[in-house]
C-alpha positions as CSV (number, residue, x, y, z in Angstrom):
1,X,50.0,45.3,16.5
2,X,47.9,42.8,18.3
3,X,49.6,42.9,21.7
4,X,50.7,46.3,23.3
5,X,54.0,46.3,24.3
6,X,56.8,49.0,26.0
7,X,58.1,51.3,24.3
8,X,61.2,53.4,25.0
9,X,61.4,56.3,22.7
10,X,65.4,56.6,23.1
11,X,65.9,53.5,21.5
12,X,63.7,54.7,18.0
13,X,65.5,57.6,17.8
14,X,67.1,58.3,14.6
15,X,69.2,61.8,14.5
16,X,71.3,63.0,11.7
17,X,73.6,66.2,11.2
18,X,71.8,67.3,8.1
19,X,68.2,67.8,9.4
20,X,66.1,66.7,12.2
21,X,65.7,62.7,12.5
22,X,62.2,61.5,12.5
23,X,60.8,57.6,13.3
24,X,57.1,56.4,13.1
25,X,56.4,54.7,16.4
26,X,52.8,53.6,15.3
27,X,50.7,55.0,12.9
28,X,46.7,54.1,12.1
29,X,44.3,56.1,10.8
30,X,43.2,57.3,13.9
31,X,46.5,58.4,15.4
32,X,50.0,58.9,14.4
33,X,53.2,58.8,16.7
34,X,56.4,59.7,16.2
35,X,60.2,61.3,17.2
36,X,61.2,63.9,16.4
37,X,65.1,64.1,17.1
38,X,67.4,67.3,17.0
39,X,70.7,67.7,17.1
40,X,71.6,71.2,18.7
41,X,70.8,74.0,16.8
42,X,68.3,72.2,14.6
43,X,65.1,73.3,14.0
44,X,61.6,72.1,12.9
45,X,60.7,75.1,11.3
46,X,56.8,76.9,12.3
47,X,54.2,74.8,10.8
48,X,50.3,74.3,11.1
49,X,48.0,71.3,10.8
50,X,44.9,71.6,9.0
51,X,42.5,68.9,10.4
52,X,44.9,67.8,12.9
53,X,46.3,68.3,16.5
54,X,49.4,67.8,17.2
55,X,50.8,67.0,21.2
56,X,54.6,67.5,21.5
57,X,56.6,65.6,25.0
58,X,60.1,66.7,25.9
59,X,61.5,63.5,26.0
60,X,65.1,64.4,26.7
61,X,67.0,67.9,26.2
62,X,66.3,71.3,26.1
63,X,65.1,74.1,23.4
64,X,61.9,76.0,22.7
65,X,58.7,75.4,21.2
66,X,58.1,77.5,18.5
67,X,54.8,79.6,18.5
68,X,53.6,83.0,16.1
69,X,55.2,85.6,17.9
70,X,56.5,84.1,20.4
71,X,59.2,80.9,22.0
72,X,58.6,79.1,24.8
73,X,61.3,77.3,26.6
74,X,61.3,73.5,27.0
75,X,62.8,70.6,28.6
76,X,61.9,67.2,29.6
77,X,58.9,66.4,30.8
78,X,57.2,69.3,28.9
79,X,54.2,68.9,27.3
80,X,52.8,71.0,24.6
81,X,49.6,71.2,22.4
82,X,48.7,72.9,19.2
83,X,45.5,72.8,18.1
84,X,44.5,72.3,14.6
85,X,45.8,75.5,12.6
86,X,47.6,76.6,15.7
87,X,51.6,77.5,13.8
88,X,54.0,75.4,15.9
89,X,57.7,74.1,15.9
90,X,60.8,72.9,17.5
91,X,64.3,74.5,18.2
92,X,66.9,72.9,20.0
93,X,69.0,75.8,21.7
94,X,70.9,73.2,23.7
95,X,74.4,72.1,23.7
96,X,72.9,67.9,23.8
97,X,70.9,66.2,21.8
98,X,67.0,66.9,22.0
99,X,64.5,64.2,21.3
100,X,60.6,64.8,21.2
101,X,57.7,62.7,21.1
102,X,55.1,64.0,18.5
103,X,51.7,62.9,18.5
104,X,49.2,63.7,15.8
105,X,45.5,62.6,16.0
106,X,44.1,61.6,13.6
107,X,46.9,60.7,11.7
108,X,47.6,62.4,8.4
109,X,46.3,60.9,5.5
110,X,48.4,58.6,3.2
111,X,48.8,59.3,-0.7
């Protein structure tokens, strides 16, 4: 990418009934952003990030951040951050669809 340009995260997101969608946005290897889509009742299982921190925006819906020992509700416009080795994930406990932006910096390493 040479030239920045707008981008409206509705129109990347990919959501399927099996599991939560995800789309790469833009990825270098400084910073990796992507979607994270849910359908309701999907979930993004508690996860940590060695190296990494990860920054989560509600783009549109409702659920709860995951968090060791505890859930924290979320809708958009939310914003939350988890620190490298900080456990963290995604439940969507509402009856629409839930799309989140996910950014992770620096971006993970490719095999």
């Amino acid at each position: 990418m040479t030239h920045p340009s707008v981008i409206r995260p509705r129109d990347h997101a990919v959501y399927a009934a099996e599991k939560m969608g995800k789309t790469t946005l833009f990825e270098s290897g400084r910073l990796l952003v992507g979607l994270n889509a849910f359908e309701p009742g999907q979930v993004h299982k508690l996860h940590a990030h060695a190296g990494q921190d990860k920054l989560y925006l509600v783009v549109e819906g409702e659920g709860q951040f995951l968090l060791e020992g505890r859930e924290l509700p979320m809708a958009a416009g939310d914003l939350l951050i988890a620190p490298e080795g900080v456990a963290h994930g995604v439940r969507n406990t509402g009856a629409t669809r839930l799309l989140v932006l996910a950014v992770l910096a620096p971006a993970p390493a490719t095999p």
